[in-house]
Each structure stands twice: as C-alpha cells, then as structure tokens.
C-alpha positions in Angstrom: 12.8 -25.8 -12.4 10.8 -28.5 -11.6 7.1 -28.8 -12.5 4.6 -30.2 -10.4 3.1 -33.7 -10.8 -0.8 -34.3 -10.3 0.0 -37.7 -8.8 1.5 -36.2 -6.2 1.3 -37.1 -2.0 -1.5 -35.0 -0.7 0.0 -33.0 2.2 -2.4 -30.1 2.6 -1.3 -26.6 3.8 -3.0 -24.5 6.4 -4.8 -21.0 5.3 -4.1 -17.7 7.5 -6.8 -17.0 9.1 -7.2 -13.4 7.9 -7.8 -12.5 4.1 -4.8 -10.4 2.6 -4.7 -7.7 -0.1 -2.0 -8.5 -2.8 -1.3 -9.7 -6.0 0.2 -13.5 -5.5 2.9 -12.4 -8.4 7.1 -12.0 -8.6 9.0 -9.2 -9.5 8.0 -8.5 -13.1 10.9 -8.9 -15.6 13.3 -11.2 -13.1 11.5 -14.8 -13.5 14.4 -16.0 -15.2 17.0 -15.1 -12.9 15.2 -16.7 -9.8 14.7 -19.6 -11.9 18.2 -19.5 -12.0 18.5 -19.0 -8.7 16.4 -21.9 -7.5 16.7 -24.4 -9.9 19.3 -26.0 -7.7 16.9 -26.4 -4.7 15.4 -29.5 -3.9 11.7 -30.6 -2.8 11.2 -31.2 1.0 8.0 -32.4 0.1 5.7 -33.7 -2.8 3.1 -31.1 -4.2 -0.6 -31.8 -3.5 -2.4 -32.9 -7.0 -4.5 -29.7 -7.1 -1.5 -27.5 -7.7 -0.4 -27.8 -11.2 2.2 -26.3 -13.5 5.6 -25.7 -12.9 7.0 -24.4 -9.3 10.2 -23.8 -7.8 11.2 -25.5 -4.5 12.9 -23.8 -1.7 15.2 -26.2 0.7 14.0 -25.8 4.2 15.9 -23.1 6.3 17.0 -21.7 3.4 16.7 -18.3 4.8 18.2 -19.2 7.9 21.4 -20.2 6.3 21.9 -17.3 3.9 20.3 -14.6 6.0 23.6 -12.7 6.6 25.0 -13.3 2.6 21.2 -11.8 1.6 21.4 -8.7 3.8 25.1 -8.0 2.7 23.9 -8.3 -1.3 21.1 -5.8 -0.7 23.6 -3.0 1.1 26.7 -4.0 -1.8 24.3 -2.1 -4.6 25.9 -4.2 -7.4 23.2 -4.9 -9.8 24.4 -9.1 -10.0 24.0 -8.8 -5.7 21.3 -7.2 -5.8 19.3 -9.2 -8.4 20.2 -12.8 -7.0 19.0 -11.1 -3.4 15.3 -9.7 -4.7 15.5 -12.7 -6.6 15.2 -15.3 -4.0 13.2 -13.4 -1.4 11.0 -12.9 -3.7 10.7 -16.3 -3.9 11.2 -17.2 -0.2 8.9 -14.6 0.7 5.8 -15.8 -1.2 3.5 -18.5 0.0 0.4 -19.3 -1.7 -3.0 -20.4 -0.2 -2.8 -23.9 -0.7 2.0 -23.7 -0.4 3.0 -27.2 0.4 5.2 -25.6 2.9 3.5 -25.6 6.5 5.6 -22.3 7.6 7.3 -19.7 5.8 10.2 -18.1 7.3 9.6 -14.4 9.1 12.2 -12.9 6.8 11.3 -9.2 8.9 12.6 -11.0 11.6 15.8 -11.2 10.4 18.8 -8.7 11.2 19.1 -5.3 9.3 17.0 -7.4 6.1 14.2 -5.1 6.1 16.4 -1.9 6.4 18.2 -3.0 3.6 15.1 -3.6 1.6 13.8 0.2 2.5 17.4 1.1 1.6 16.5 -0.1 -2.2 13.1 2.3 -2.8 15.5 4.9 -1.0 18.0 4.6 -3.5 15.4 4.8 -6.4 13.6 7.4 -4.6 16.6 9.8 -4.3 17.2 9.4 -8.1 13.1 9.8 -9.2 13.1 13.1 -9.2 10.9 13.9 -13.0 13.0 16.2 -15.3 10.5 18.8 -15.6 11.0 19.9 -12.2 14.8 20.5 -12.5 15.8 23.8 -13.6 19.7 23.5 -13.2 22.5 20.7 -14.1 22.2 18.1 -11.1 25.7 15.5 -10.4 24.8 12.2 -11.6 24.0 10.8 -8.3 23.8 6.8 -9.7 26.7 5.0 -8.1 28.1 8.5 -6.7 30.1 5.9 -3.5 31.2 3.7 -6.5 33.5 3.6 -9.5 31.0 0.7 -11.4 27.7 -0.5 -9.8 26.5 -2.4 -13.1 23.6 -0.2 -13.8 23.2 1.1 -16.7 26.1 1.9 -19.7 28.8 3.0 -16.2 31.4 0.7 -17.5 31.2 2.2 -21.1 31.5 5.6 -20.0 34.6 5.1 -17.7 36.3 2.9 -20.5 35.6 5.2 -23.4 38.7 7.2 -25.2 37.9 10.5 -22.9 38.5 9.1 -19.2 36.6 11.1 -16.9 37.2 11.6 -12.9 34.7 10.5 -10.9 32.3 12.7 -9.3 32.9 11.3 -6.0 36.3 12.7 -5.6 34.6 15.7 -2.9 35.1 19.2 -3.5 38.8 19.2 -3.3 38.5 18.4 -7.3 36.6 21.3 -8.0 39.7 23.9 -8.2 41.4 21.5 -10.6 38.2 20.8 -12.5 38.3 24.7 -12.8 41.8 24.7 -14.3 41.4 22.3 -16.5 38.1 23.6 -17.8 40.3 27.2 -18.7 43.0 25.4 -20.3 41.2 23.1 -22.4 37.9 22.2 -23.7 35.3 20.5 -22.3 35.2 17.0 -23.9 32.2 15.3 -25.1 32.6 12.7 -22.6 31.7 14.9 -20.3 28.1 14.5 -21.2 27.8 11.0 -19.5 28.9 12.4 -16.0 26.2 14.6 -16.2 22.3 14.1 -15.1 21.1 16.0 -17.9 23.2 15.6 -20.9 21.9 15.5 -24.5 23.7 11.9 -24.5 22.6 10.8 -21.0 24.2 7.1 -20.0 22.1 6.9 -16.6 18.6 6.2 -18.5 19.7 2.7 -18.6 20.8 2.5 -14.8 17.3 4.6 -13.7 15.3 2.2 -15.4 17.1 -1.1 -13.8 17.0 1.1 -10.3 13.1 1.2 -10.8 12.7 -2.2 -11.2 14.7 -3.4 -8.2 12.5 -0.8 -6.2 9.3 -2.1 -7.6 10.6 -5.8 -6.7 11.8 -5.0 -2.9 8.0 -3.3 -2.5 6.8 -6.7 -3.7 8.7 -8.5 -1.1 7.7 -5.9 1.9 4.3 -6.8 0.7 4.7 -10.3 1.0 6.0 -9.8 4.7 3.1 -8.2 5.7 1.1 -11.4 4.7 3.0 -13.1 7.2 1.3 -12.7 10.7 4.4 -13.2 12.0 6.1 -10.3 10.6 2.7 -7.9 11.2 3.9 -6.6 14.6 7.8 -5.8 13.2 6.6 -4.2 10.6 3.7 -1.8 12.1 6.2 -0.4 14.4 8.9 0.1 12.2 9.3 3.8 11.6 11.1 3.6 8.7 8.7 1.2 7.2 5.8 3.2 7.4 7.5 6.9 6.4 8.3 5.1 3.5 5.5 3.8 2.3 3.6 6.5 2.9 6.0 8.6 1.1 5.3 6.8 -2.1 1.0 7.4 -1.3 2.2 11.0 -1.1 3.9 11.0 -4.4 1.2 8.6 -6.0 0.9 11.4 -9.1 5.0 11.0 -10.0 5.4 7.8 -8.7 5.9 4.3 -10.4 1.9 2.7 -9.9 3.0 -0.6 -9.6 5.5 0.7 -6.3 2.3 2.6 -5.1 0.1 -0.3 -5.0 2.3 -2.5 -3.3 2.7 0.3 -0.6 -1.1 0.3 -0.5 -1.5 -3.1 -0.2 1.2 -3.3 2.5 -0.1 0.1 4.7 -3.7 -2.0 4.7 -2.3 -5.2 5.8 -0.9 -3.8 8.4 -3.8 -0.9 9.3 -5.1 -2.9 12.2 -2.2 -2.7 14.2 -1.2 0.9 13.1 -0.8 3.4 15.4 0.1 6.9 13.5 1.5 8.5 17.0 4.5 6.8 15.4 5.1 9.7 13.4 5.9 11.8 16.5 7.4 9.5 18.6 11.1 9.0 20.0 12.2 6.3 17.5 14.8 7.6 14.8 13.1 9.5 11.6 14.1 9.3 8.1 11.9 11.4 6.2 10.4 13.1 9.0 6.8 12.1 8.1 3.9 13.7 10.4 0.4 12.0 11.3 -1.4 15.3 9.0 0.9 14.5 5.8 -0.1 10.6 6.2 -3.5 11.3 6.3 -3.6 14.2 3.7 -1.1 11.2 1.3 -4.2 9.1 2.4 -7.3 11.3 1.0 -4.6 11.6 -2.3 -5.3 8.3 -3.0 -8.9 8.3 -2.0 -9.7 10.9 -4.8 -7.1 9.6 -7.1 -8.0 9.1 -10.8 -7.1 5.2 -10.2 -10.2 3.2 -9.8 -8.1 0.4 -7.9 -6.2 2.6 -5.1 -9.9 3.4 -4.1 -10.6 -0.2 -2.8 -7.7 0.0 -0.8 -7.8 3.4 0.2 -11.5 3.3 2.0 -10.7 0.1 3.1 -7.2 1.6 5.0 -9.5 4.3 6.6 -12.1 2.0 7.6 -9.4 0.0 9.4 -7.7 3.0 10.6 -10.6 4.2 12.4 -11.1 1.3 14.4 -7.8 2.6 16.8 -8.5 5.2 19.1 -5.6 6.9 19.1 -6.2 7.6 15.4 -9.3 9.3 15.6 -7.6 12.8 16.6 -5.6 12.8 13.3 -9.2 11.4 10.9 -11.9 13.3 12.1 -10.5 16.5 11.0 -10.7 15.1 7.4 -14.2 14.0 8.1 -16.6 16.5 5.6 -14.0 15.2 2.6 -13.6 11.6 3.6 -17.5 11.2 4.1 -17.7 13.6 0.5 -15.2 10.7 -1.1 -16.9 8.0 0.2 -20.4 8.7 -0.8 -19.1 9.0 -4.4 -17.5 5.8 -4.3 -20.8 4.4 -3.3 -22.1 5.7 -7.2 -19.9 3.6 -8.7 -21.4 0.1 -10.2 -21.2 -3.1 -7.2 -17.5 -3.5 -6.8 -14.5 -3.9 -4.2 -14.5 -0.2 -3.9 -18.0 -0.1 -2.7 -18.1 -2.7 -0.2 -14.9 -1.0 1.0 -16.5 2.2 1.0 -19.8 0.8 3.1 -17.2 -1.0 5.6 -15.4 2.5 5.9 -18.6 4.3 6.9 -20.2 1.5 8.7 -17.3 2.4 11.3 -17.0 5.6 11.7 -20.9 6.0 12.0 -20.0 4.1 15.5 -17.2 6.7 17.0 -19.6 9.4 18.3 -22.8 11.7 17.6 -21.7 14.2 15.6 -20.2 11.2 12.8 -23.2 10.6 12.5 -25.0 14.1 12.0 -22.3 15.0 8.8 -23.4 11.7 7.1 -26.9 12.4 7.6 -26.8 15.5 6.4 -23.8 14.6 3.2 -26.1 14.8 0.0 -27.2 12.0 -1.6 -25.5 9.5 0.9 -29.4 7.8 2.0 -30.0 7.9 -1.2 -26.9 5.6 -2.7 -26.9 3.6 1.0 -30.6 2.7 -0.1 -29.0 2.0 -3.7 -26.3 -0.1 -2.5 -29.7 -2.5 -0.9 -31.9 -2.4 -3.7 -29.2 -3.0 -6.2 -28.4 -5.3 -4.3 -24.7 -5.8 -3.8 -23.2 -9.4 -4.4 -22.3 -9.7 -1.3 -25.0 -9.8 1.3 -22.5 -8.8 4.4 -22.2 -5.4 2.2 -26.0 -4.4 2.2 -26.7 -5.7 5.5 -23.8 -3.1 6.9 -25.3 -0.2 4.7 -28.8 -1.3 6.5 -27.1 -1.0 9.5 -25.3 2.5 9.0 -28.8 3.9 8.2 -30.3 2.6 11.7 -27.3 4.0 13.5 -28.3 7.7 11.9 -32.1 7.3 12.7 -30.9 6.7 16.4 -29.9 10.7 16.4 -33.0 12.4 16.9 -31.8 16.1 14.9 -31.5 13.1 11.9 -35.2 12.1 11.8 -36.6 15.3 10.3 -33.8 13.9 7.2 -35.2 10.4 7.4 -39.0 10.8 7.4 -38.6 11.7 3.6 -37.5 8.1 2.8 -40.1 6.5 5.0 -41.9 5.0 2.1 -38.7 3.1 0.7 -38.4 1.7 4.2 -41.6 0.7 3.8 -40.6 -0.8 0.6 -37.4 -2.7 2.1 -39.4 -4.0 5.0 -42.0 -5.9 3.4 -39.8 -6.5 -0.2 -36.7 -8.4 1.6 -37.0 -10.1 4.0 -33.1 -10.6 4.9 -33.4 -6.6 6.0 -36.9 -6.5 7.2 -35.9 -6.7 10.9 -33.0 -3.8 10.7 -36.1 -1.5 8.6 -38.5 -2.9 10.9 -37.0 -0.9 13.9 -35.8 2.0 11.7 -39.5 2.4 11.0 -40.3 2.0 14.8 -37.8 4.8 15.3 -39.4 7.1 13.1 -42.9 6.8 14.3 -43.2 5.8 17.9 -40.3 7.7 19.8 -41.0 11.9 20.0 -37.8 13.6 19.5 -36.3 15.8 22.1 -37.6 19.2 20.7 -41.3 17.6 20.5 -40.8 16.0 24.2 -39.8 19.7 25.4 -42.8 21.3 23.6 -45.2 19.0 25.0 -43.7 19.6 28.7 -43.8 23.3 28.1 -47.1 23.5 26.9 -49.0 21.0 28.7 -50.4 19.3 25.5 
C-alpha cells in the first residue's frame, strides 16, 4: 500500500458527464485481502495534491492481462479464487471523481466476466432460502459439484472420525444409503451433511457466500458507472432478471445486495427497455415486464426510507421510454398514491426524486394528468414542496411546472380554482416562480372551458 503524497504532480482527471448513484466504497470486510492483492502494483502516475490518504495503484492494463485468470477464479468457486477475483475488481472497477487514471477499463466488456459475476449472487441466491419457510430436510446444497470449496467448516466435516459420502454421489447411492441406514445407526456426523441439523457446519460457508454476493453486486454497480459498459449491461438479460430478482425479494433479502441492485437498475434506467423480458434472448429466471414492475412498487412502498430515492427516481427515468409506458400506466393510481406521500416527507433526495418522477409522467398524455389532479392532497404538498421551499431550486421550479401542466386540462380547473389565492400568493411572493403562476393564473381566469364554450353556443348568451 502506498499512501498518497500532497506534493504530488498535478495531473487532473476528467469527470463523467452524467451524475451516478452509488456509494464510492469496497466490499465490506475484504480491504485487507485487496491490499494484499495490490500492494505489489506500481504508480503509472503521481496523485494530484488534493487527494490525500492512502490508495492503492493499479498497473495500466492490468485487466487486460489477467482478464482470462479473473473469469476462471470467479467460475472455480474456491473461496482463495474467488476472494483474490472480487478482490481486485473491486478495485479495478472503482474510479473516483477526481482517479488519477484518465480511463478505466470496461471490465463488462470482457469475455464471460460479467456472467461469472451473476454466477456469484446465483450461487448465494440458490442457498438464501430463510429457514422458516422450509418444512422438510433439504441436501446441503453448498459445494454439492465439490468435495472442499473452502467455505465454511467443509474440511472439518470430511476429516472428522465419522467419514461421510458425499452428497453428490447421484441417486445411485441412495439404495446403499438405505442399507446401511438398516444395518447400523445413523452417526452423528451425519448432522453436518445435512441443511438443517441441530449442529449445522454450513452457517459458516452461508455467511462467507453472502459476502462474496454482496461484493460481486458492488462491482456490477461500479460497471454501470462506466458509460462504456451502459449499453452491455442494459441489454443483458441475465443482468437485469437478476437484479430485479433481488428488488422482488427486497423483504428476505441482504439490504446492502438490494441497494446495489437499485443503484445499478437506475444507472442504467435510461437505456432500459423492459420488452427484454419477453424477448428471444435466453432466460434465467424467467422474469416478465408485470413482475419487474410490481418488484418495482415493492420498493417504492418499502419501509426503507433510502430505496425510496431510488425507486421514484427509476420510475421517473423509466417513463421517459415509450415502449415502457404499456407496462407503467397500469400501476398509475398506486404509483401517483406512493409518490404524493413521498412528497410529505421533510426536503430530501426522495422528494426531489419524487417531483422528477411526476414531473414526467404528467407529460405522457391527458388522462396522467386527470388522476394527479384529482390524487388527494397532491396540489396541496406540490404547493408545499414551493413554499417550503426545497434546497434545490430545479426541484420547486419542476413542481411549478407539474401544476401548469394540470391547469392546461380544462375538466382540472373546477380542482384548481380552490387554490387560486395561493397562486396569488406565489406570484407576487417569489419572484423566481412568478412567470410559471403568472400563466397558471391566466389559465384560470381568461380561457372558458369547453362545457362553458358549449353552453354559451347553445344558448346564445
């Protein structure tokens, strides 16, 4: 490890253009082993002076030279492989804002590397089932295709005095696990071969499993910070049935695996398409474009404050495709319900996300706009979100603007006229807003509706 020095060259490094969701951290309880890992690598480049602390320096090309010895260390699933691999993408994958490297590898780019990854939370996720669901002895299923895998207490339990055969041996053990179970008795080693024993071994191994899943999420967020790895990755089936199986299973689910797939699904909303979900490419978990959505409103009404942020802000992105629209608007009453709330809560990230998410789906088509109108209390907390005001001042100028897209619908007016003196009270009190309630005013007063145009036509008045 080498630590940075404040006297350093100043070679500056270039900001994506885009703001990311993520937390800038590593895999939680691994620093040391990447430190190991990387502690051999040396600087291309000195730091810039406003970077201090210790940091670990990749060579250049790293990744190109190691690709195929990464991919094979993710697919062995021995807990050394597998820990220098997370290890070191986790560091290669990682580039902060002001990274003294100019360009960080597209690691989604390379061959069968995010597959593997996927591979790890599929491991983890076939093992995560929660006990109180199981009703019957399951087969340990950690390192069923291997005698030792290094997880857990394995080598103690196939080197203790009562050798066991391996559960992998297919059913053509089962008759002479039948005889042997009438002609003797069962041994207490038995216990360790079995998922829910009194003296269970696996704990150990489930636990180390988590944590490997937990750090691959980390890296798959980190690719999609990349814009380089953006396209790859929203077109990648397997990618996205994944992480939307973790939103679906937010309730059981480690909360540190579903944030990262949170983070990752809104990184990459803009270029989502969820036809993917039906289309010809190969399935692994056979998601559909109703269970993404329904895994989506989950996490909307989820008793998490943070997955709120993210999860307004992945509909507000969503929205924006056409070809999503089919598959959101039949959630609309709830998601315009959720989002209202949302605007209740004290100025934060949640709310802004929440304006943004209604700020564009006001702009799809009439009848958005009629069930926001007429959603209780959601002038009311779009005037709050002004008055408050929000810290940021894009926020309340897009909550000014929602509320002169609904006064454009003449069956809303009748709804508006009861709030025409606080947009009376916006127009002349700030003057950053005055020109939006300005013509929301003018709306209200000057133009006749269409039933008042029809009555005057009919009756001659």
């Amino acid at each position: 490890m080498q630590k940075r020095q404040s006297g350093g060259g100043a070679a500056g490094g270039s900001a994506t253009p885009v703001a990311k969701r993520g937390r800038p951290v590593g895999s939680g309880g691994s620093n040391a082993a990447a430190a190991s890992a990387a502690s051999s690598a040396a600087a291309d480049s000195v730091a810039p002076p406003t970077l201090l602390g210790p940091s670990l320096h990749v060579p250049y090309a790293f990744a190109e030279q190691n690709n195929k010895r990464i991919v094979l260390a993710l697919q062995s699933g021995l807990k050394s492989e597998l820990t220098w691999a997370l290890n070191t993408l986790t560091l290669l994958s990682f580039k902060e804002k002001d990274e003294v490297r100019k360009d960080a590898t597209p690691l989604a780019k390379i061959p069968g590397l995010l597959d593997a990854l996927l591979q790890v939370i599929d491991d983890w996720r076939d093992i995560a089932l929660p006990r109180v669901l199981v009703k019957a002895p399951r087969v340990r299923l950690l390192g069923a295709n291997s005698a030792v895998t290094g997880f857990g207490n394995e080598y103690e339990a196939l080197n203790s005095n009562n050798p066991l055969p391996h559960p992998s041996a297919g059913s053509g053990s089962s008759k002479e696990a039948s005889v042997h179970k009438s002609t003797s008795k069962t041994r207490p080693g038995a216990w360790s071969f079995e998922e829910d024993g009194l003296f269970n071994l696996d704990e150990e191994g489930r636990a180390e499993k988590q944590l490997c899943a937990v750090a691959a999420s980390n890296i798959i967020r980190n690719f999609s910070n990349m814009p380089d790895n953006e396209v790859i990755m929203a077109q990648h089936r397997h990618c996205l049935e994944t992480i939307f199986q973790c939103l679906e299973d937010y309730v059981t689910e480690d909360e540190e695996l579903v944030t990262n797939a949170l983070e990752t699904v809104v990184n990459l909303a803009l270029l989502l398409n969820l036809r993917i979900f039906s289309s010809s490419k190969p399935s692994f978990i056979k998601m559909t474009e109703k269970r993404a959505v329904q895994a989506l409103m989950g996490m909307l009404g989820s008793a998490v404050k943070a997955w709120h942020a993210g999860a307004a802000e992945l509909i507000g992105r969503l929205i924006i495709n056409p070809d999503n629209e089919p598959f959101l608007l039949p959630f609309a009453s709830q998601i315009y319900k959720r989002l209202v709330d949302i605007m209740s809560l004290p100025p934060t990230d949640a709310q802004a996300a929440a304006v943004g998410a209604l700020y564009n789906l006001t702009e799809i088509n009439m009848d958005s706009r009629l069930k926001l109108a007429s959603e209780r209390w959601a002038i009311d907390r779009l005037l709050k979100v002004i008055k408050t005001p929000h810290p940021t001042p894009e926020v309340c100028r897009k909550a000014a603007t929602i509320l002169e897209s609904l006064v454009l619908e003449p069956q809303n007016k009748p709804l508006l006229l009861v709030y025409e003196n606080a947009f009376a009270e916006m127009l002349f009190g700030d003057a950053r807003y005055s020109d939006i309630f300005a013509r929301i005013l003018y709306e209200l007063t000057s133009r006749p509706s269409n039933k008042v145009a029809s009555a005057c036509g009919i009756w001659g008045m």
